[in-house]
TORSE-698118 format. One record per residue: z negated, y negated, x of N, C-alpha, C, O in turn. Coordinates in nm, 3 decimals. Layout:
N
<n.Z->Z, n.Y->Y, n.X->X, ca.Z->Z, ca.Y->Y, ca.X->X, c.Z->Z, c.Y->Y, c.X->X, o.Z->Z, o.Y->Y, o.X->X> $
...
REM end
This chain:
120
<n.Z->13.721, n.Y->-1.348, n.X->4.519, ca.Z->13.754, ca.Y->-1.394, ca.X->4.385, c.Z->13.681, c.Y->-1.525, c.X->4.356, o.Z->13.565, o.Y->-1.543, o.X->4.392> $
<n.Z->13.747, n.Y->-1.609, n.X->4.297, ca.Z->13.712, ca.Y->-1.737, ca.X->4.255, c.Z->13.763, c.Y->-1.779, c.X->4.082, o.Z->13.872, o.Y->-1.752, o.X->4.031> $
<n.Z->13.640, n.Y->-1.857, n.X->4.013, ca.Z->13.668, ca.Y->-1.895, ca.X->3.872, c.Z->13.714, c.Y->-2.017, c.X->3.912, o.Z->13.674, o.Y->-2.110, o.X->3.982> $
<n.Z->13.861, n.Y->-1.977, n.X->3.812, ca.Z->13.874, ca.Y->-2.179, ca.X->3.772, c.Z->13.954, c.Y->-2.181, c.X->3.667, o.Z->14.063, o.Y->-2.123, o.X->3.671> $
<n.Z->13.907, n.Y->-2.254, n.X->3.550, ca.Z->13.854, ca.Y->-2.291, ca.X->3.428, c.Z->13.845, c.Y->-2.136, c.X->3.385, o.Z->13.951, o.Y->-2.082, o.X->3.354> $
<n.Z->13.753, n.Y->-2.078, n.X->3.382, ca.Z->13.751, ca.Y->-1.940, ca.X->3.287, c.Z->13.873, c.Y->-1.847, c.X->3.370, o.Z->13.902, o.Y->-1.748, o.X->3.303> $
<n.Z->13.947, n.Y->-1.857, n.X->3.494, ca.Z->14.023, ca.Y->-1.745, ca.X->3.497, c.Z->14.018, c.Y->-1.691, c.X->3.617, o.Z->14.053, o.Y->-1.765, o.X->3.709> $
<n.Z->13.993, n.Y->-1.607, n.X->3.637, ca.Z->13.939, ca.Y->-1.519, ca.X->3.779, c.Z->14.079, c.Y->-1.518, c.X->3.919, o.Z->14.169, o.Y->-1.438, o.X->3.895> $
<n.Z->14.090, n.Y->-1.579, n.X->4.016, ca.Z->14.190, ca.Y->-1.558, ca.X->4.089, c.Z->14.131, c.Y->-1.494, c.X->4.207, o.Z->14.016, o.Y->-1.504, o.X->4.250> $
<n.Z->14.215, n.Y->-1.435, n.X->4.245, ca.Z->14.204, ca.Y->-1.377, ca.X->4.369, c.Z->14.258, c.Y->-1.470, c.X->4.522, o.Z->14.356, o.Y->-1.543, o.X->4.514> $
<n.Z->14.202, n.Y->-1.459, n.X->4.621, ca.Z->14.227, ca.Y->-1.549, ca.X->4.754, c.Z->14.263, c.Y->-1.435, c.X->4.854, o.Z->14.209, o.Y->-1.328, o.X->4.878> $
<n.Z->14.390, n.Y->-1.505, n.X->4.909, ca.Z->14.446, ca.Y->-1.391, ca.X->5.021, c.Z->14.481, c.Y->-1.425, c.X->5.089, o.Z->14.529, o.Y->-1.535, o.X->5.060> $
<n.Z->14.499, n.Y->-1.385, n.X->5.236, ca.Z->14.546, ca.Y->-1.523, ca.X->5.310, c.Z->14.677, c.Y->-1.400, c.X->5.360, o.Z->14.649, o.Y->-1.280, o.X->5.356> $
<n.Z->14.841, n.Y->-1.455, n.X->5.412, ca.Z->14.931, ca.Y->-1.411, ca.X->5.428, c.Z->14.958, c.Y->-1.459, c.X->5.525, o.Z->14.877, o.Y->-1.533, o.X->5.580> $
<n.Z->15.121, n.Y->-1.423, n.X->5.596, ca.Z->15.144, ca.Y->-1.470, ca.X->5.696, c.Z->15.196, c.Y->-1.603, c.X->5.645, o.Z->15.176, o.Y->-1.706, o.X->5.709> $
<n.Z->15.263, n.Y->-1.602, n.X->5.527, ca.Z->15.322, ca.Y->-1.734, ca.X->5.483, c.Z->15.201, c.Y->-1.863, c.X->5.471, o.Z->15.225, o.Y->-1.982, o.X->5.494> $
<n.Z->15.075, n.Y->-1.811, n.X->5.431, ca.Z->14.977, ca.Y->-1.915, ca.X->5.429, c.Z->14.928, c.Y->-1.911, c.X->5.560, o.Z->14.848, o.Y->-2.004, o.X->5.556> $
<n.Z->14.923, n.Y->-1.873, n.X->5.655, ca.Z->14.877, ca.Y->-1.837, ca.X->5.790, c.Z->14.970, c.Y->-1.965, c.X->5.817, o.Z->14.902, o.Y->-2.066, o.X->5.835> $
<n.Z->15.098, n.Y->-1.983, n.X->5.824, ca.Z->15.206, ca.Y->-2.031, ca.X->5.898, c.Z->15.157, c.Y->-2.145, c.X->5.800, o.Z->15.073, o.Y->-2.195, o.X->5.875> $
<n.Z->15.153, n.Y->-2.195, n.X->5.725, ca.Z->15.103, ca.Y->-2.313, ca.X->5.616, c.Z->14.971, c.Y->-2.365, c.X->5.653, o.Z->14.949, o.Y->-2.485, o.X->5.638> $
<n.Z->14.897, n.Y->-2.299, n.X->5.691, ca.Z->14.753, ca.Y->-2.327, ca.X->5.738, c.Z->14.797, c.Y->-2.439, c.X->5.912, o.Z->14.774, o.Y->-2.560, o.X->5.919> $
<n.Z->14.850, n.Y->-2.367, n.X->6.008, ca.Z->14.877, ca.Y->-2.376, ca.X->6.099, c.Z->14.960, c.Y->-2.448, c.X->6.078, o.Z->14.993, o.Y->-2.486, o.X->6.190> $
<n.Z->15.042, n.Y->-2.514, n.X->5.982, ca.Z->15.123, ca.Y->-2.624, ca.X->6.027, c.Z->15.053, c.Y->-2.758, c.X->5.998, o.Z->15.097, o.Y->-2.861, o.X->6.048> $
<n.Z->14.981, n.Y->-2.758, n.X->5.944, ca.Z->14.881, ca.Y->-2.870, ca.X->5.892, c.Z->14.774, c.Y->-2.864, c.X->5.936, o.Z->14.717, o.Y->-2.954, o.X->5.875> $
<n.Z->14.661, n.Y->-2.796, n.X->6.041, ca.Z->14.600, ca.Y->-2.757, ca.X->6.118, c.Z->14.571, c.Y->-2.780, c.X->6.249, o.Z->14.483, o.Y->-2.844, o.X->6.306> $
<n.Z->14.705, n.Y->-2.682, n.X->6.300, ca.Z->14.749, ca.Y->-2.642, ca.X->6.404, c.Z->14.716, c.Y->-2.509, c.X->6.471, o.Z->14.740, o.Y->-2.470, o.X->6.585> $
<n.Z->14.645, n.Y->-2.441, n.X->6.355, ca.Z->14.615, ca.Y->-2.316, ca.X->6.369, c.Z->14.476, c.Y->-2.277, c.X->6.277, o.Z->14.407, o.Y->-2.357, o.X->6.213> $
<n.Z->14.454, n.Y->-2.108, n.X->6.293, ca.Z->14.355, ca.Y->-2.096, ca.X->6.180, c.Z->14.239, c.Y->-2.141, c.X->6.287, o.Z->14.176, o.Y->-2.230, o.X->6.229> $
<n.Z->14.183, n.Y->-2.121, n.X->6.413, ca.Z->14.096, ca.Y->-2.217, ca.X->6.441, c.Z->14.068, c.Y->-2.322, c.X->6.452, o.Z->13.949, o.Y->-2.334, o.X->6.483> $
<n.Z->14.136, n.Y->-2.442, n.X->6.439, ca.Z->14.121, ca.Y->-2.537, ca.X->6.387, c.Z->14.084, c.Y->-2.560, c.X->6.235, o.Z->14.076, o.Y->-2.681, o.X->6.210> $
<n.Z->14.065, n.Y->-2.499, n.X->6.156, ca.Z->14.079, ca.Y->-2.551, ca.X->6.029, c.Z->13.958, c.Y->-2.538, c.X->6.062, o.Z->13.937, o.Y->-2.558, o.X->6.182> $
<n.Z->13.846, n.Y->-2.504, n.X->5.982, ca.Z->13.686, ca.Y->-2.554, ca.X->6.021, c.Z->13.643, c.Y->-2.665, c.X->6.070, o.Z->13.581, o.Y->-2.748, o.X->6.003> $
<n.Z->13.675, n.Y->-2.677, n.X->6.207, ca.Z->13.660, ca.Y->-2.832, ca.X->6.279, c.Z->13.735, c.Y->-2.905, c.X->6.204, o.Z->13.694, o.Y->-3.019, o.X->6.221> $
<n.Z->13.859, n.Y->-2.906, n.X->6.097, ca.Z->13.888, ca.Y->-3.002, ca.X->6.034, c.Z->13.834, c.Y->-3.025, c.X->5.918, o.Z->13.818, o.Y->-3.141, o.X->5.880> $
<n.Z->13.802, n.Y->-2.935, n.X->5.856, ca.Z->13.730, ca.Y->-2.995, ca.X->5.752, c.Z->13.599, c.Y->-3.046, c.X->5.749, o.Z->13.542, o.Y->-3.125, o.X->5.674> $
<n.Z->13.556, n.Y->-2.965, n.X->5.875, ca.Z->13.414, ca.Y->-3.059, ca.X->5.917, c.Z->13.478, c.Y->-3.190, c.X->5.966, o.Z->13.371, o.Y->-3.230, o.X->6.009> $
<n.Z->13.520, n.Y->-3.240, n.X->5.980, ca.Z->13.537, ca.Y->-3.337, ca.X->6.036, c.Z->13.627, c.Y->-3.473, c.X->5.912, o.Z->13.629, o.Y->-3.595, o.X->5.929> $
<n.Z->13.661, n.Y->-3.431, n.X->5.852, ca.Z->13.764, ca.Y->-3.466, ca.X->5.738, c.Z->13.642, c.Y->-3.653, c.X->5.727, o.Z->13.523, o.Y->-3.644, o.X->5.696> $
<n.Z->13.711, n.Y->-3.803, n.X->5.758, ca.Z->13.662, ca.Y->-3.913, ca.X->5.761, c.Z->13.568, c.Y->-3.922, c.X->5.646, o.Z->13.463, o.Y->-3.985, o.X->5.654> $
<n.Z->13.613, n.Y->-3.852, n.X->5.524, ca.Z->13.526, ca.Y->-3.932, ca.X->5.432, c.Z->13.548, c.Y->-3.813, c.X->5.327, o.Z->13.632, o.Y->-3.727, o.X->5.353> $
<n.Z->13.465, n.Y->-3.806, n.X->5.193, ca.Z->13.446, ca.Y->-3.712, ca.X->5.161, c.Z->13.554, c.Y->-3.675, c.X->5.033, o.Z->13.563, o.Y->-3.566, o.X->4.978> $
<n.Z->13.630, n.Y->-3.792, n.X->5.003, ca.Z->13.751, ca.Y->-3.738, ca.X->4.935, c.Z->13.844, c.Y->-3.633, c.X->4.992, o.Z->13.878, o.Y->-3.520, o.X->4.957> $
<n.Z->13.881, n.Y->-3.732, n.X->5.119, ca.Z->13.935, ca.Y->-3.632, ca.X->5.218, c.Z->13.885, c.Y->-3.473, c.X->5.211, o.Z->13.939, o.Y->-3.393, o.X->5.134> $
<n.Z->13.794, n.Y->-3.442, n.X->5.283, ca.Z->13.755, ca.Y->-3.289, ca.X->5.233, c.Z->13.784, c.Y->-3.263, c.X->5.134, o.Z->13.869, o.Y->-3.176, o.X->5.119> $
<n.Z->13.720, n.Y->-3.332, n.X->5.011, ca.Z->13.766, ca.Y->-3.268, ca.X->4.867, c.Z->13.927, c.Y->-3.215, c.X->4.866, o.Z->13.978, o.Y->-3.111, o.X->4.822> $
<n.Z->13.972, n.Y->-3.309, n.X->4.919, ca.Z->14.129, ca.Y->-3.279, ca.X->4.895, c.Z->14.208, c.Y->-3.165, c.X->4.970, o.Z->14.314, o.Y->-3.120, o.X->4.926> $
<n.Z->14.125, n.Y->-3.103, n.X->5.135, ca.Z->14.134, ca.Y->-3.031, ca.X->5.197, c.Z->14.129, c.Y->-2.914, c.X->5.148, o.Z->14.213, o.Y->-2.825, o.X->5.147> $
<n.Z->13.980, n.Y->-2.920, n.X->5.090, ca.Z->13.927, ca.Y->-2.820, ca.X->5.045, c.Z->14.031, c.Y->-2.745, c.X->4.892, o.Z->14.059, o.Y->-2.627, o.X->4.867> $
<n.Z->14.053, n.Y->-2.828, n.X->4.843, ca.Z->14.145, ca.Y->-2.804, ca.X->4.687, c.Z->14.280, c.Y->-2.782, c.X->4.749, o.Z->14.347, o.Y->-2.707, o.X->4.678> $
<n.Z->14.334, n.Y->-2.816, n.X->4.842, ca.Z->14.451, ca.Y->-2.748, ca.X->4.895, c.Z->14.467, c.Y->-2.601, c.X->4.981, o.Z->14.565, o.Y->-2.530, o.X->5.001> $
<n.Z->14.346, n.Y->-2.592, n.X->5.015, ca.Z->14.338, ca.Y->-2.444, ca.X->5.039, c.Z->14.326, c.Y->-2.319, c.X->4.963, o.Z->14.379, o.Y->-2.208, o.X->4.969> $
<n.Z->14.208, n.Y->-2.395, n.X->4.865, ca.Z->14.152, ca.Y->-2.293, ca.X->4.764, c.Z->14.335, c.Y->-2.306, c.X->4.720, o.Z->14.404, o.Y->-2.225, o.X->4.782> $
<n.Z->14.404, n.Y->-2.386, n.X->4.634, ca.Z->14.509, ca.Y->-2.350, ca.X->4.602, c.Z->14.607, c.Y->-2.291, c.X->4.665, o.Z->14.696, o.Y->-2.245, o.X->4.594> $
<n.Z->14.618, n.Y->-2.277, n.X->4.799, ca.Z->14.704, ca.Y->-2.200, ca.X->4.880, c.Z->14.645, c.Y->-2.075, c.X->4.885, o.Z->14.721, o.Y->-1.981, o.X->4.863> $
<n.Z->14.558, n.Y->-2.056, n.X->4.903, ca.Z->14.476, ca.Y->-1.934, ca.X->4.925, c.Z->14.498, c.Y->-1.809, c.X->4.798, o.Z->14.534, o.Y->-1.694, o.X->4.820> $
<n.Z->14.461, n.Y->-1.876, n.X->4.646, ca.Z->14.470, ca.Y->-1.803, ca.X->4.506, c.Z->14.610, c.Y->-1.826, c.X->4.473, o.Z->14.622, o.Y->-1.769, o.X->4.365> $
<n.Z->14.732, n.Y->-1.881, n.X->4.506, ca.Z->14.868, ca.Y->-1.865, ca.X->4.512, c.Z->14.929, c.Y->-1.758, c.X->4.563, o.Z->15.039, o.Y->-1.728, o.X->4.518> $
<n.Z->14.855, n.Y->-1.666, n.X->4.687, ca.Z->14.933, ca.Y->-1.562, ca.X->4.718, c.Z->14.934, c.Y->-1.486, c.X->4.643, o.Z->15.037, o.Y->-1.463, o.X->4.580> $
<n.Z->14.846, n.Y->-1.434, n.X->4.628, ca.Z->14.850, ca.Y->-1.283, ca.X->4.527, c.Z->14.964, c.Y->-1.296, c.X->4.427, o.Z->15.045, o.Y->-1.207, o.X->4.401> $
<n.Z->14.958, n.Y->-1.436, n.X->4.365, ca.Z->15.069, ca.Y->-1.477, ca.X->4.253, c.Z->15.195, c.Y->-1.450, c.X->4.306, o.Z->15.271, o.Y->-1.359, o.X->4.270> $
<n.Z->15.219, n.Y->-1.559, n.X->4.419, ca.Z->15.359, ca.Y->-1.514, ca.X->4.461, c.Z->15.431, c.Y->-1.379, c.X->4.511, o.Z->15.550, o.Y->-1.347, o.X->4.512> $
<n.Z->15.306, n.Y->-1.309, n.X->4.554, ca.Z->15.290, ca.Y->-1.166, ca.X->4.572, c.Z->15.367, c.Y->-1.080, c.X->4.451, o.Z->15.472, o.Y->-1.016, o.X->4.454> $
<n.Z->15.272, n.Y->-1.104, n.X->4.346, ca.Z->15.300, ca.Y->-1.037, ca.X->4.234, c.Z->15.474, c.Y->-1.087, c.X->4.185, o.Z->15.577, o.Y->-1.028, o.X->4.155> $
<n.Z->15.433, n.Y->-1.217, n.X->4.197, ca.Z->15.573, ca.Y->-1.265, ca.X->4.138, c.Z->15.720, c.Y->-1.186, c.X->4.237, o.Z->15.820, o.Y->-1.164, o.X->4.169> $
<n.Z->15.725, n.Y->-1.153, n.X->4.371, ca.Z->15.810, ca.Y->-1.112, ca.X->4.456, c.Z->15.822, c.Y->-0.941, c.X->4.394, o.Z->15.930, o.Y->-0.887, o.X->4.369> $
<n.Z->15.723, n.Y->-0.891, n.X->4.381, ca.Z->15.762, ca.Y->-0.770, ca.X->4.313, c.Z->15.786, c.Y->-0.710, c.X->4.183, o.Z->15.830, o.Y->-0.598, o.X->4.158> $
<n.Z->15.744, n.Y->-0.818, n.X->4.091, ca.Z->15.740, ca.Y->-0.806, ca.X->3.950, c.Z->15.836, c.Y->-0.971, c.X->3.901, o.Z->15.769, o.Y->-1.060, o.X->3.848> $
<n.Z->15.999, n.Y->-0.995, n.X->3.928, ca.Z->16.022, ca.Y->-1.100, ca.X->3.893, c.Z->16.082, c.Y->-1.099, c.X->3.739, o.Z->16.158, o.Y->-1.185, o.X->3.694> $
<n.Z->16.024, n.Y->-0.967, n.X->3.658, ca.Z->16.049, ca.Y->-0.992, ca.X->3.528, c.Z->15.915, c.Y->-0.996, c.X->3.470, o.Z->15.908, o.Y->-0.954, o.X->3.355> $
<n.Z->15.819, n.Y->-1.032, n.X->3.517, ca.Z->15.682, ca.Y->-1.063, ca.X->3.472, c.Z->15.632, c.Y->-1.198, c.X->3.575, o.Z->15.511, o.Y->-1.213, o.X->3.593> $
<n.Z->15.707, n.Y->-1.273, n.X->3.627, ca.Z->15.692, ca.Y->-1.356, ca.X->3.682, c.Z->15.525, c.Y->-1.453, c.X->3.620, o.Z->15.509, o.Y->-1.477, o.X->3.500> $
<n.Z->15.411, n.Y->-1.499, n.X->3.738, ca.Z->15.318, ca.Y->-1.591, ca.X->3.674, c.Z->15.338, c.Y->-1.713, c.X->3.726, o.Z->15.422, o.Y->-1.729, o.X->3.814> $
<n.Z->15.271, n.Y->-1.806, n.X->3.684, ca.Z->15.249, ca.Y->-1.938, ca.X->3.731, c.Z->15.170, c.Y->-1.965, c.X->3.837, o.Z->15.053, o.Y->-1.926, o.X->3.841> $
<n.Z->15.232, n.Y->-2.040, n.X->3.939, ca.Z->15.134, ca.Y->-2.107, ca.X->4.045, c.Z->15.019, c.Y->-2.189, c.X->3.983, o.Z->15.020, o.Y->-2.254, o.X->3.879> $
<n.Z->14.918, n.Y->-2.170, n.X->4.073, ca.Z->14.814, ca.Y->-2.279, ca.X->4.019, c.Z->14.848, c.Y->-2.400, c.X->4.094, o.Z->14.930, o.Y->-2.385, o.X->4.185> $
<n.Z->14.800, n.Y->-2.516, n.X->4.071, ca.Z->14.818, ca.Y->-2.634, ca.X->4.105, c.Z->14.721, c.Y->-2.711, c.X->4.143, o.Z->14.614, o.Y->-2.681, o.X->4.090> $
<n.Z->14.716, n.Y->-2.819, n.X->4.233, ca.Z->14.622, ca.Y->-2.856, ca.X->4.330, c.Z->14.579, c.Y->-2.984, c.X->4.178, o.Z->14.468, o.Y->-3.037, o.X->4.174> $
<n.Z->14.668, n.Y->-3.006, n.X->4.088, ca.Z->14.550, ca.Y->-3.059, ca.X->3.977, c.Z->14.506, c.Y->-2.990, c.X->3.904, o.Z->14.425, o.Y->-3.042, o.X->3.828> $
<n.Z->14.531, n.Y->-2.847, n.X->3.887, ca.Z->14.467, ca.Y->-2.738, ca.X->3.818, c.Z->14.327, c.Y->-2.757, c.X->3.909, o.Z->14.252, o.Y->-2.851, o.X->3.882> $
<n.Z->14.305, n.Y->-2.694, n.X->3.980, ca.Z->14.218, ca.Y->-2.703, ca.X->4.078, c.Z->14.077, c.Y->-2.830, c.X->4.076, o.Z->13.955, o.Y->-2.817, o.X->4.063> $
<n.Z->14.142, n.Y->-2.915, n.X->4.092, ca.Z->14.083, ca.Y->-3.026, ca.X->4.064, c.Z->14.025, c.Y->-3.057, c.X->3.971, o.Z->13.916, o.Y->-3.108, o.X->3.998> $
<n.Z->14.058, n.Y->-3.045, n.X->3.817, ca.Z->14.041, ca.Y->-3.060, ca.X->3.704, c.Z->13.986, c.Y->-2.968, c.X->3.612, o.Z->13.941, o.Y->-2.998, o.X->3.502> $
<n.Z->13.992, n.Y->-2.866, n.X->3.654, ca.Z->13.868, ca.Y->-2.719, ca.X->3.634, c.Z->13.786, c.Y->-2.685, c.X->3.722, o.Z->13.785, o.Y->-2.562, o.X->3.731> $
<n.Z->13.709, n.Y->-2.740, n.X->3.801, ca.Z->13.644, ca.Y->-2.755, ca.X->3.891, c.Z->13.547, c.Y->-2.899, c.X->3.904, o.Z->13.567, o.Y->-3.020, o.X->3.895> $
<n.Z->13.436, n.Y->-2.813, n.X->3.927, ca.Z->13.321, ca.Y->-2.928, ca.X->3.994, c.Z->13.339, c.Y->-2.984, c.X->4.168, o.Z->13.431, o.Y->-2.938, o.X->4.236> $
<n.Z->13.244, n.Y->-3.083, n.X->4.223, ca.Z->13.272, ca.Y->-3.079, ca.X->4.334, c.Z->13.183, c.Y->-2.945, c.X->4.411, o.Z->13.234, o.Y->-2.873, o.X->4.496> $
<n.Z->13.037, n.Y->-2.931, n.X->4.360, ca.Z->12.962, ca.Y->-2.833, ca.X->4.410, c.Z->13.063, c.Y->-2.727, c.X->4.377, o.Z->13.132, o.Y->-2.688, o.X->4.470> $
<n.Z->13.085, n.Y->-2.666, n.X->4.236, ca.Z->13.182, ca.Y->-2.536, ca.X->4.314, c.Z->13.262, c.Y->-2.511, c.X->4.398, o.Z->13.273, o.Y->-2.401, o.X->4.451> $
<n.Z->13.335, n.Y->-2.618, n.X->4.426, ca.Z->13.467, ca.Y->-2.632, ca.X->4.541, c.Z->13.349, c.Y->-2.551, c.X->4.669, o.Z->13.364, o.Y->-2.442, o.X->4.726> $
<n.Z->13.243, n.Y->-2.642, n.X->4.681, ca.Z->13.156, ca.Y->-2.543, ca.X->4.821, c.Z->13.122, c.Y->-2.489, c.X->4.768, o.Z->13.098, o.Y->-2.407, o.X->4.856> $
<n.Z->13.079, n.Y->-2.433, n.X->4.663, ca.Z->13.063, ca.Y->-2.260, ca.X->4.690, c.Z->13.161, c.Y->-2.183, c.X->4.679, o.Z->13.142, o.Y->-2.064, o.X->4.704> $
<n.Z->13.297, n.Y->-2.230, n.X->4.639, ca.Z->13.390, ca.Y->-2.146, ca.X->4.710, c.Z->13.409, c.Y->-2.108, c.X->4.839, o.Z->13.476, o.Y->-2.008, o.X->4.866> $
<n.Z->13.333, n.Y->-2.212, n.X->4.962, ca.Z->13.357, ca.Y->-2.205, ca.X->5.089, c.Z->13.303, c.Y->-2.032, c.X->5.132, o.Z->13.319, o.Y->-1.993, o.X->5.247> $
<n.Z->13.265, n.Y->-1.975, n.X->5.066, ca.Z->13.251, ca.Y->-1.863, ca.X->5.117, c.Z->13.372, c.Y->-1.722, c.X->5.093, o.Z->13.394, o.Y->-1.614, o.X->5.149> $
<n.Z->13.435, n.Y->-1.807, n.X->4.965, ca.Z->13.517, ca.Y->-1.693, ca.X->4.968, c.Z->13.628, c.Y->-1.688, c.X->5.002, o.Z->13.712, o.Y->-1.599, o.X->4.982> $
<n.Z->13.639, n.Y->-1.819, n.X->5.074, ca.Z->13.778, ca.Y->-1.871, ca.X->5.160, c.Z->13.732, c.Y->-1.825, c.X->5.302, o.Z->13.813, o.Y->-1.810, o.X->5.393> $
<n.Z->13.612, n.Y->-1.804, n.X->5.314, ca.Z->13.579, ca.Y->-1.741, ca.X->5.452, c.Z->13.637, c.Y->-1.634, c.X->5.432, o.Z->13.754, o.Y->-1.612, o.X->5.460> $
<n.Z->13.568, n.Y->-1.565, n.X->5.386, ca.Z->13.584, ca.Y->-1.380, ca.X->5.293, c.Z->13.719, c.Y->-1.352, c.X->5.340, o.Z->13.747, o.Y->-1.278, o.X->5.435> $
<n.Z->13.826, n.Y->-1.437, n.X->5.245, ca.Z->13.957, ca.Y->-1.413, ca.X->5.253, c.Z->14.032, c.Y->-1.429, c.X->5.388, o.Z->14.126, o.Y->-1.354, o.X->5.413> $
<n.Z->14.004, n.Y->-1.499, n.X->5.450, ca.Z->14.083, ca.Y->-1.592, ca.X->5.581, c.Z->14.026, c.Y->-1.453, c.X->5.694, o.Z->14.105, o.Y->-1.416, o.X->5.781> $
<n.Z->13.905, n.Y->-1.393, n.X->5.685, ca.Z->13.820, ca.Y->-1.277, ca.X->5.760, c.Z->13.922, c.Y->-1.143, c.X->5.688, o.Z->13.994, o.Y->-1.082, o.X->5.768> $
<n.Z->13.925, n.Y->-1.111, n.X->5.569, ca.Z->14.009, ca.Y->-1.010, ca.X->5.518, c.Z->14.133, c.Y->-1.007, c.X->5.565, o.Z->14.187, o.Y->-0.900, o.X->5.593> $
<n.Z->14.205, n.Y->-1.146, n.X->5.583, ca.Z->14.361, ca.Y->-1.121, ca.X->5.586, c.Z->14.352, c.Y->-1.133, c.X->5.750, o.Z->14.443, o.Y->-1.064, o.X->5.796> $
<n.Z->14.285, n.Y->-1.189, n.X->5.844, ca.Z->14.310, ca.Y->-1.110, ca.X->5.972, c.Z->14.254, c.Y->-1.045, c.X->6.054, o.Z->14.274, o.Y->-1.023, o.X->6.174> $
<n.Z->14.156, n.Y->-1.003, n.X->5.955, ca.Z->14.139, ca.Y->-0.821, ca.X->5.964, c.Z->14.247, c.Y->-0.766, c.X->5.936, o.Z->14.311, o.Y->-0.742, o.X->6.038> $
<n.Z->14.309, n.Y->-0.729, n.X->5.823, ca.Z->14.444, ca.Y->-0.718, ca.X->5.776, c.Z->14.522, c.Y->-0.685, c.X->5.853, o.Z->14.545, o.Y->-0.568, o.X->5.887> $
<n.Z->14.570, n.Y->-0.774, n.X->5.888, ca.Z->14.701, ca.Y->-0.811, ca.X->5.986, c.Z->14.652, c.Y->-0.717, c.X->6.172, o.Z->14.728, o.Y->-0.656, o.X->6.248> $
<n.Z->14.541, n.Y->-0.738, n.X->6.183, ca.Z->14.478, ca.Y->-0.662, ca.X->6.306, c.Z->14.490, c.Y->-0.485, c.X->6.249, o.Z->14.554, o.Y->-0.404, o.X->6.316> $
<n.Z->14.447, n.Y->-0.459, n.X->6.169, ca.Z->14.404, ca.Y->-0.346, ca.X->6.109, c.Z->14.592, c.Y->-0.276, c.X->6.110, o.Z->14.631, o.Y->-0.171, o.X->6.161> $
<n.Z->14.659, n.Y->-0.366, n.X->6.048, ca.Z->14.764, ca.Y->-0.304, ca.X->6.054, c.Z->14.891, c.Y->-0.255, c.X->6.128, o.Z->15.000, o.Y->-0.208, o.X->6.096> $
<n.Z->14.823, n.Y->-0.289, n.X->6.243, ca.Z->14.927, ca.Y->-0.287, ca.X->6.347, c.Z->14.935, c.Y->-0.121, c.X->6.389, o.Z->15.041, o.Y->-0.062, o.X->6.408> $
<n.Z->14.789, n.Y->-0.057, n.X->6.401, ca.Z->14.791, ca.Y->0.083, ca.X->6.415, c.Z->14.835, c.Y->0.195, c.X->6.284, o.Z->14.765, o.Y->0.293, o.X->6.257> $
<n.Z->14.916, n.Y->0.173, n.X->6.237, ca.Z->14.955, ca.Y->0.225, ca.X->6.135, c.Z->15.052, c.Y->0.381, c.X->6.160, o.Z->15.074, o.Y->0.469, o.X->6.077> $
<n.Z->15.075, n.Y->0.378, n.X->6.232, ca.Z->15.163, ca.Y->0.491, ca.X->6.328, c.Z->15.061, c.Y->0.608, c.X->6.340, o.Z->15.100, o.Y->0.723, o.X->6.322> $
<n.Z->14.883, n.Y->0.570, n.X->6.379, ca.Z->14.786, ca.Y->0.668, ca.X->6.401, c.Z->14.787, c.Y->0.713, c.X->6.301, o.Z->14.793, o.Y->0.836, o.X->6.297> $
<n.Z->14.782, n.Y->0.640, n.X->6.178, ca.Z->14.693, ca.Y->0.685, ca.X->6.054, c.Z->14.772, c.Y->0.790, c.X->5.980, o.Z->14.739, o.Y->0.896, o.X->5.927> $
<n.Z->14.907, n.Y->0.714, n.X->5.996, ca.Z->15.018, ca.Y->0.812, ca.X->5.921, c.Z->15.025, c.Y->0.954, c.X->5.990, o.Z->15.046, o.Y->1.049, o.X->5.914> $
<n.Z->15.010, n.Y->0.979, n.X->6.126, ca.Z->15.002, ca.Y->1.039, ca.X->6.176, c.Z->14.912, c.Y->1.166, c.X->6.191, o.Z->14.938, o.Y->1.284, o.X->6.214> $
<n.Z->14.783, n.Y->1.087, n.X->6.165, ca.Z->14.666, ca.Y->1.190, ca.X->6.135, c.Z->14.637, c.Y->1.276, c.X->5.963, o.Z->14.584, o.Y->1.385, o.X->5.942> $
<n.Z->14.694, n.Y->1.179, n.X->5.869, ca.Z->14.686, ca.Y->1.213, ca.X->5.754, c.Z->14.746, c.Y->1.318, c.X->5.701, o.Z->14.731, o.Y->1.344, o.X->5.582> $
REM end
């Protein structure tokens, strides 16, 4: 979970942001070495604010795919920007770890799903 301006979002990483990560990337191991590496420090900033916004978009679009008569709003990479410091942007870096570690755990975790149903 991450604040921005006063509103609590949640970060998830999907296959759709997986495939979004990786097209601009070239995969989820690469991203790290890119943002370490990002020429100059706008650059990162801007890295960094496009993730956090891809990242707190799923759950939304999530919600929005199953609830499209309660449909919410995407956040926006000037939302982001503009309710936000630069120091918070890094201390978000941990919960974009968190999330990016959750969702492929996730995705690993779920492949044995056949046992569980099975044993339960």
């Amino acid at each position: 979970m991450v604040t921005i301006g006063g509103v609590e979002y949640e970060m998830l990483l999907t296959t759709r942001a997986t495939k979004q990560i990786a097209g601009r990337y070239g995969g989820l191991e690469n991203l790290g070495e890119k943002l370490m590496k990002a020429e100059n420090f706008e650059m990162a900033l801007d890295e960094i604010v496009w993730l956090i916004t891809l990242l707190c978009n799923q759950p939304i679009l999530v919600h929005n795919l199953k609830h499209p008569e309660d449909k919410k709003p995407e956040l926006t990479a000037d939302e982001v920007e503009l309710l936000t410091s630069p120091m918070e942007l890094t201390d978000y870096k941990d919960a974009i770890m968190e999330a990016m570690y959750r969702g492929t755990k996730r995705n690993v975790e779920s492949e044995p799903e056949g046992k569980n149903t099975a044993a339960g």
